[in-house]
C-alpha positions as CSV (number, residue, x, y, z in Angstrom):
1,X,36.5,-12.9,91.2
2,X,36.5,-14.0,87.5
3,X,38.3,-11.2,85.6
4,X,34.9,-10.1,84.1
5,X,31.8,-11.5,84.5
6,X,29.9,-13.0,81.1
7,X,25.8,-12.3,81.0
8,X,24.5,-15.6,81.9
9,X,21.7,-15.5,79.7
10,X,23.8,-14.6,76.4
11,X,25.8,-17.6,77.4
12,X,22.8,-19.9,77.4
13,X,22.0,-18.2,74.4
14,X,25.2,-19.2,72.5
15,X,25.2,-22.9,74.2
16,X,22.2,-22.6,71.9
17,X,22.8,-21.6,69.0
18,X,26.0,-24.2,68.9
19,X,23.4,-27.1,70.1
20,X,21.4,-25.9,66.9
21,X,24.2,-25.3,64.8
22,X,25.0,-29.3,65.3
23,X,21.4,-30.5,64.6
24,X,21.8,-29.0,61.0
25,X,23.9,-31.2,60.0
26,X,27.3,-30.0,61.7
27,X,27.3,-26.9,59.5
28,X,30.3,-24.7,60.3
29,X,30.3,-21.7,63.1
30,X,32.5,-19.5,59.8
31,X,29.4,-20.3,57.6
32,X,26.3,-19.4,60.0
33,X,29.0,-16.0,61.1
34,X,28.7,-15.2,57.1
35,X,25.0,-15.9,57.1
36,X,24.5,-13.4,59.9
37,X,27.1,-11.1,58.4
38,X,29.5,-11.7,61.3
39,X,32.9,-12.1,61.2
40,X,34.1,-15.5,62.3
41,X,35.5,-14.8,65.1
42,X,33.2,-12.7,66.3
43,X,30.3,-15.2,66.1
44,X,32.7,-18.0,68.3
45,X,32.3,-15.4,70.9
46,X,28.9,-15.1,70.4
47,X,28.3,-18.9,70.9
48,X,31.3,-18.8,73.8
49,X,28.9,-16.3,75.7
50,X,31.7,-13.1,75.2
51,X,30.0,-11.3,72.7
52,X,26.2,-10.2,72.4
53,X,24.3,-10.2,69.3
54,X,22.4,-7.1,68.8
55,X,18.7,-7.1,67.8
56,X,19.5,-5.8,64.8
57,X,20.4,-9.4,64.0
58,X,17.6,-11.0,65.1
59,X,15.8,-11.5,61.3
60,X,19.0,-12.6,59.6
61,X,19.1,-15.2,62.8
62,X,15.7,-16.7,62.0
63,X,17.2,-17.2,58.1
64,X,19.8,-18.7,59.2
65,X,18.5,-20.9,61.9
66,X,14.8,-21.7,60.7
67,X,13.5,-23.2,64.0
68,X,13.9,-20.0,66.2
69,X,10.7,-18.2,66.1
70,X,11.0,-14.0,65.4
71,X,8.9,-12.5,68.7
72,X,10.3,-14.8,71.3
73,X,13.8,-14.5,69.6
74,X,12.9,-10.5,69.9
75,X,12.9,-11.1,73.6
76,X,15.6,-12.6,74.4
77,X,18.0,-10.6,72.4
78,X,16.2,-7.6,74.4
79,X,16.1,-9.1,78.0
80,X,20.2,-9.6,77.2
81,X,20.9,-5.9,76.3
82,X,19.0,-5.2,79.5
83,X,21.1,-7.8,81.6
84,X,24.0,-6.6,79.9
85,X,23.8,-2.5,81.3
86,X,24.1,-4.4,85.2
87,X,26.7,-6.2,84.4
88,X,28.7,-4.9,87.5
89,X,27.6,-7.4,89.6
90,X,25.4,-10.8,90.1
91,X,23.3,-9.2,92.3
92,X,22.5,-6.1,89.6
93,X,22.3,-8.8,87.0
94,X,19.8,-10.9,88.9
95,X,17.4,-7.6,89.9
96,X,17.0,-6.8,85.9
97,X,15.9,-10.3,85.6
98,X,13.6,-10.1,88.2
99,X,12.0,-7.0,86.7
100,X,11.9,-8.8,83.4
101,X,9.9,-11.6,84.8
102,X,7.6,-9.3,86.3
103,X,6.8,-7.2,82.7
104,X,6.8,-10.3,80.9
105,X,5.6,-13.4,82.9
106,X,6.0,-15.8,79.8
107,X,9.9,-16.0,80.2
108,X,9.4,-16.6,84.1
109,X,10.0,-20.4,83.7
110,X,12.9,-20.1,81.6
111,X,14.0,-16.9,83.8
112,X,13.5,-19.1,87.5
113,X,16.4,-21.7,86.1
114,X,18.8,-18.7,86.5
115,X,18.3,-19.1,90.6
116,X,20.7,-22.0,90.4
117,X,23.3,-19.6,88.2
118,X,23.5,-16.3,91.3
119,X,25.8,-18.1,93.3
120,X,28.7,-19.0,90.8
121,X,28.3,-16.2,88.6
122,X,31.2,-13.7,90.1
123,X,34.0,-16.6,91.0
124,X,33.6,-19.5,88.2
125,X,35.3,-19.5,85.5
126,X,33.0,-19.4,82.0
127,X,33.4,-23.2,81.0
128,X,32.4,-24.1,84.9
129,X,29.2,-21.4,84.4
130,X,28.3,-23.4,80.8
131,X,28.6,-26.5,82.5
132,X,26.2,-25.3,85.1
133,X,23.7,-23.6,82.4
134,X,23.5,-27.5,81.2
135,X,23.2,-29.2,84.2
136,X,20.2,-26.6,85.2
137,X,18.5,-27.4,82.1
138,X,19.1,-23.9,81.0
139,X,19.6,-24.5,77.6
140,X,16.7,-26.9,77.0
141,X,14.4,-24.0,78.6
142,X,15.8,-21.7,76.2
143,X,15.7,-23.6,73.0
144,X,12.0,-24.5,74.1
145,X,10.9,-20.7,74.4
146,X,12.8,-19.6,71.2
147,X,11.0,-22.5,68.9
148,X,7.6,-22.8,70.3
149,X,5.6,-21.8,73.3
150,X,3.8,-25.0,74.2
151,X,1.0,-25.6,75.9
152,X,1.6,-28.7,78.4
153,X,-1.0,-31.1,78.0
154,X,-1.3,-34.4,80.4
155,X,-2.0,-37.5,79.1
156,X,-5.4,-36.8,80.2
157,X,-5.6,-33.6,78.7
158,X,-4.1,-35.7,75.1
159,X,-7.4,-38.5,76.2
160,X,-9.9,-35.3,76.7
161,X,-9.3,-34.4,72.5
162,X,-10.9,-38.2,72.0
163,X,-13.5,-38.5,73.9
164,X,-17.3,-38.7,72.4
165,X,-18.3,-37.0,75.5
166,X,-16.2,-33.9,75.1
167,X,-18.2,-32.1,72.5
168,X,-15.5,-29.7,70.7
169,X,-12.3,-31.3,71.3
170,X,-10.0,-28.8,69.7
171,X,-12.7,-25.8,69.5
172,X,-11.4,-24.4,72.5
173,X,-7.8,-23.2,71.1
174,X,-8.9,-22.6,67.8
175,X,-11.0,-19.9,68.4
176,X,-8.7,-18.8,71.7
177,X,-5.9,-18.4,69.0
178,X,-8.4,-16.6,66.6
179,X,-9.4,-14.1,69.2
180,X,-5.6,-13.5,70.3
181,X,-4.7,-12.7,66.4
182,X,-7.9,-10.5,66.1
183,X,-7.4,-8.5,69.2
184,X,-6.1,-5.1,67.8
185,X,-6.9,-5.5,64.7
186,X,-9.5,-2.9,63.1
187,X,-12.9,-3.9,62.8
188,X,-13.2,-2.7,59.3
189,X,-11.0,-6.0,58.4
190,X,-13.1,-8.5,59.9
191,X,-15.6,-8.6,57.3
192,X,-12.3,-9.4,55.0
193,X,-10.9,-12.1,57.0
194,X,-14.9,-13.5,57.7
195,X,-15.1,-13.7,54.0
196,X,-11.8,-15.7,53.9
197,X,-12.8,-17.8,55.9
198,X,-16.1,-18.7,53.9
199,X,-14.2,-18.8,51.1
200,X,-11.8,-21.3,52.6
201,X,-14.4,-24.0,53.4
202,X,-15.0,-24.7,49.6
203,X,-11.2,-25.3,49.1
204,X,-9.8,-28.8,49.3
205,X,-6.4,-28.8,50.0
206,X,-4.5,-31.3,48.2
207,X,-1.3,-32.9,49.8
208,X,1.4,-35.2,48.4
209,X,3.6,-37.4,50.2
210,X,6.3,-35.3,49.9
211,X,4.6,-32.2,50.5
212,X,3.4,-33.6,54.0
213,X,7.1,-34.5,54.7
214,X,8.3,-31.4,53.7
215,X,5.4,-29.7,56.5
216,X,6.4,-32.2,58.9
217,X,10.3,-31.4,58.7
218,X,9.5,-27.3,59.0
219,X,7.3,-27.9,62.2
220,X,8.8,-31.2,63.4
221,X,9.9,-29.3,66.8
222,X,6.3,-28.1,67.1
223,X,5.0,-31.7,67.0
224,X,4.1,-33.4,70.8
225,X,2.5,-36.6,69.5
226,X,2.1,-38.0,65.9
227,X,-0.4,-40.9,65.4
228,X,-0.4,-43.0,62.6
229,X,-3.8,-45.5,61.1
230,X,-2.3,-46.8,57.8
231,X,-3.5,-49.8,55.7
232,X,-0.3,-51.9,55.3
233,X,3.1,-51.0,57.0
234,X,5.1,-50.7,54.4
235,X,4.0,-47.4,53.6
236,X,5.8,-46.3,57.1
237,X,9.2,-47.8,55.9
238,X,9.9,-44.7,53.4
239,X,12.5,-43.3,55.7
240,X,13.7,-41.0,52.5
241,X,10.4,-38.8,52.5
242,X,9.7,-39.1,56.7
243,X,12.8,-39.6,58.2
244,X,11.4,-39.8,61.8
245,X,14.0,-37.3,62.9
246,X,11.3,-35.7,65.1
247,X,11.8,-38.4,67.4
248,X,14.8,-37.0,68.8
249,X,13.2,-33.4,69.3
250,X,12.7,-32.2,72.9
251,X,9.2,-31.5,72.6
252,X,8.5,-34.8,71.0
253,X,6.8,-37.4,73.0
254,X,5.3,-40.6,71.4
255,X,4.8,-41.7,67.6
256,X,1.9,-44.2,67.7
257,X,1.5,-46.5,64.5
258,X,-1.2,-49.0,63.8
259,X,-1.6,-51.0,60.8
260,X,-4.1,-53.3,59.4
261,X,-2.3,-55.5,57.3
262,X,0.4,-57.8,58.7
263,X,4.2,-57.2,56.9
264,X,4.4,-58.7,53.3
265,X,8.1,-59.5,53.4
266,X,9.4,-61.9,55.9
267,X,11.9,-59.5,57.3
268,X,10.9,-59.3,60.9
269,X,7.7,-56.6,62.7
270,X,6.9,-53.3,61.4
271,X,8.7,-52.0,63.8
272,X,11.7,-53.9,63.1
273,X,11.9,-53.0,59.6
274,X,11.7,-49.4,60.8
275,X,14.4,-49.3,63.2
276,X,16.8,-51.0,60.4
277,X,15.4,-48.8,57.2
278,X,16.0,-45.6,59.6
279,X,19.2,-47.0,61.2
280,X,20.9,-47.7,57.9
281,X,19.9,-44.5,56.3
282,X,21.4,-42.5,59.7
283,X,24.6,-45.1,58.8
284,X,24.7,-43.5,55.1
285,X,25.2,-40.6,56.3
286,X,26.4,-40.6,59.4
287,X,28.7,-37.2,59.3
288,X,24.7,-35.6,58.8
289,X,22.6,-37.8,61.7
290,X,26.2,-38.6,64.1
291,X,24.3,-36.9,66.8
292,X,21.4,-38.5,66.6
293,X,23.1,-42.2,66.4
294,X,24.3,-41.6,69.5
295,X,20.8,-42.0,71.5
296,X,19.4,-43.7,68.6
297,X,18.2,-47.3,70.6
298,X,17.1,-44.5,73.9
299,X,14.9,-42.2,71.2
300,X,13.7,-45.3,69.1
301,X,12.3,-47.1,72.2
302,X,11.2,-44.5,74.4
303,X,9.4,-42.3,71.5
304,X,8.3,-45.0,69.0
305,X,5.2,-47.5,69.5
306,X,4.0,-49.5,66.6
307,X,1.5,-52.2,66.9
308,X,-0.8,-54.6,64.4
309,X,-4.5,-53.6,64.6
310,X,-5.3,-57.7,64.9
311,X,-8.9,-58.8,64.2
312,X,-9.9,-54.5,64.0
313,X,-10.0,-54.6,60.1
314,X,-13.3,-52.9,59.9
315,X,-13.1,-50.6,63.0
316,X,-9.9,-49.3,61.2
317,X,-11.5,-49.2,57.6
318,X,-13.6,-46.8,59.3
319,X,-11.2,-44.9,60.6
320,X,-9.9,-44.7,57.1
321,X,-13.1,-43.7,55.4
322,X,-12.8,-40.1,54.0
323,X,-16.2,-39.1,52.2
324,X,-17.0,-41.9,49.6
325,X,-13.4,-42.7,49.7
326,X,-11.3,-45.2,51.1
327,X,-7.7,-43.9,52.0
328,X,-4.9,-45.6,53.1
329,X,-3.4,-43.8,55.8
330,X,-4.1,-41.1,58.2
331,X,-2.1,-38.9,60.3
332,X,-2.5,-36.9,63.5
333,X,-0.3,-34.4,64.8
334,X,-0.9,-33.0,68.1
335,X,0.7,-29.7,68.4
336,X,2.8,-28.7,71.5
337,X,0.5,-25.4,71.2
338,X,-2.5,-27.8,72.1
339,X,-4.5,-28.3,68.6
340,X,-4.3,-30.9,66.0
341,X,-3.6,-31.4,62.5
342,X,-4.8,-34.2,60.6
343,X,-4.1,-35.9,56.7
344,X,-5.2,-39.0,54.9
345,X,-4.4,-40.3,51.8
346,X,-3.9,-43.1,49.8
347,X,-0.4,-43.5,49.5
348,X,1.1,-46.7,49.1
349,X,4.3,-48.4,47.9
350,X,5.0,-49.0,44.1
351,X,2.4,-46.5,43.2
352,X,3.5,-43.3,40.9
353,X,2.6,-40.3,42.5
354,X,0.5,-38.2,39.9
355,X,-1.8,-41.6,41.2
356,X,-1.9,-40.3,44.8
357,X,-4.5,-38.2,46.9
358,X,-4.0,-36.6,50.2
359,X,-5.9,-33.5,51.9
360,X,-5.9,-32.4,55.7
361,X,-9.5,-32.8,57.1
362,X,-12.2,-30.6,58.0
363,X,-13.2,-29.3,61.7
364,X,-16.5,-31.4,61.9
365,X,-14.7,-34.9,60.3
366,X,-11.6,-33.7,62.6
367,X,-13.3,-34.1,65.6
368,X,-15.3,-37.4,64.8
369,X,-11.9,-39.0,63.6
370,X,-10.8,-38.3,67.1
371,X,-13.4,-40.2,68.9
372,X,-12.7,-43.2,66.4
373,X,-9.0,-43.2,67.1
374,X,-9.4,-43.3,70.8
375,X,-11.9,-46.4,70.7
376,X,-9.0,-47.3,68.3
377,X,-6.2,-47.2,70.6
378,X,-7.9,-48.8,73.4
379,X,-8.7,-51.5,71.7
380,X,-4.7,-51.9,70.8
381,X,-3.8,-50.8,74.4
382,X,-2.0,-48.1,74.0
383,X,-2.2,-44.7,76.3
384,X,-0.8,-41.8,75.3
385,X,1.6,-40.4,78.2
């Protein structure tokens, strides 16, 4: 028998937090210990799986690493303190999880990985149990539940938000997500937040480029599907304000681009001038994106679609109609939670940027930008899956 068994799912836990230590950038373990207020080498043991952190920890953790999400980091921190009092034996270990799947069936899928863990637990030595947490998957299942909670939509599902015959194609979750957020919450504020929410409908949120790239970098692991109607490609090439690093997230899918106008500059497709903007500015600074130039070429042509809208000019001028405007370029997100956000503007190269206009639209012109963008994408070929 190993000379003391480690808590499996603080180990996962630490294989973690080291996995996300490396996407920032390669920061140091001695700097994210100081963050939490940990010494050094006290946090190493928390990332070898020796050493539990207590919930105590847990808002100085979502500081330090801004992609962990408080509530679901609240539970795991708590389901390891319970793991960790039947630590005697594997068999103790595995009836606490048990118990904790039953009182909280939203952890059951990440719990259920553990049934390939049992077996090895007592005997293996820690690196062999990490190596196992990996090859089970363990660790993606864990980072998944501690950023987001997604809601796994089919390609089908993705079709059924763009279809003219689905009436409210993202009314279903809104209001869903609205009732979950009101339930337990004293009547005598409805009247407040109804009011905000009249109030809201006369605002017009305003968006620069950067502002939009600075959105899309806090919720880029949030993001299933981004897809992109712009004017003329170039606008796609600034790899300094969008840097496409989503691509390379787990919950990421597809990135869909289409654009009107062919490529000014005789330097190859759209898409070619994309892989070499983004590759050379990964090259730059390579000690920052190392890990993702490793499976840049797999990310790049499993995640990234970009096609010319031939002979659709006007279907896409339509598409790019905002009001009595005409924008430039619009953007979808699809959220792994299951609703959408959407932006146009009319950003374009060599244009100062007190010149620029961007908002997110409406509900109503949300859901008829939908339909357009699916009768867009057909035309192109392209099926979301």
């Amino acid at each position: 028998m190993a000379s003391k068994i480690r808590n499996p799912l603080a180990q996962a836990l630490g294989v973690v937090l080291q996995t996300t230590r490396d996407r920032m950038g390669g920061i140091s373990s001695s700097d994210i210990a100081a963050s939490l207020g940990l010494a050094a080498s006290h946090y190493r043991m928390v990332e070898a799986g020796s050493a539990v952190l207590q919930p105590s920890r847990a808002i100085r953790i979502i500081q330090t690493f801004e992609t962990i999400e408080f509530v679901p980091l609240c539970q795991i921190l708590v389901a390891i303190q319970l793991i960790d009092s039947s630590r005697q034996s594997a068999n103790d270990m595995q009836a606490v999880v048990n118990l904790v799947k039953e009182v909280n069936p939203g952890m059951t899928a990440l719990l259920n990985r553990f049934d390939g863990l049992w077996e090895i637990i007592e005997t293996a030595e820690p690196a062999e149990v990490a190596r196992r947490i990996t090859a089970l998957g363990i660790d993606r299942e864990l980072h998944t539940f501690l950023t987001t909670e997604p809601a796994s939509l089919t390609a089908e599902e993705i079709r059924n938000f763009m279809t003219p015959t689905y009436a409210h194609p993202i009314s279903g979750q809104l209001y869903d997500k609205i009732g979950n957020i009101l339930q337990g919450v004293a009547p005598f504020y409805l009247d407040t937040v109804l009011q905000l929410v009249e109030n809201l409908k006369h605002i017009t949120p305003r968006v620069t480029p950067e502002e939009l790239g600075r959105w899309e970098g806090t919720h880029k692991n949030r993001i299933s599907y981004i897809i992109g109607v712009v004017r003329k490609p170039e606008i796609i090439l600034n790899v300094d304000t969008f840097d496409y690093t989503f691509l390379w997230e787990e919950n990421f899918r597809k990135m869909v681009l289409i654009h009107r106008d062919p490529p000014q500059a005789n330097r190859g497709s759209a898409a070619q001038q994309i892989v070499r903007c983004l590759k050379e500015k990964f090259e730059a600074e390579r000690m920052r994106y190392e890990p993702l130039l490793k499976g840049f070429d797999a990310a790049i042509g499993d995640k990234l679609l970009v096609r010319q809208g031939e002979g659709l000019s006007e279907r896409i001028d339509k598409v790019l109609q905002h009001r009595s405007m005409a924008m430039n370029n619009l953007w979808f997100y699809i959220m792994t939670t299951g609703y959408v956000v959407p932006f146009i503007d009319n950003a374009e190269t060599g244009v100062a940027s007190g010149d620029l206009y961007g908002t997110s639209l409406a509900y109503d012109e949300t859901c008829e930008k939908l339909v357009l963008i699916r009768e867009l994408l057909d035309d192109v070929g392209i099926t979301l899956g």
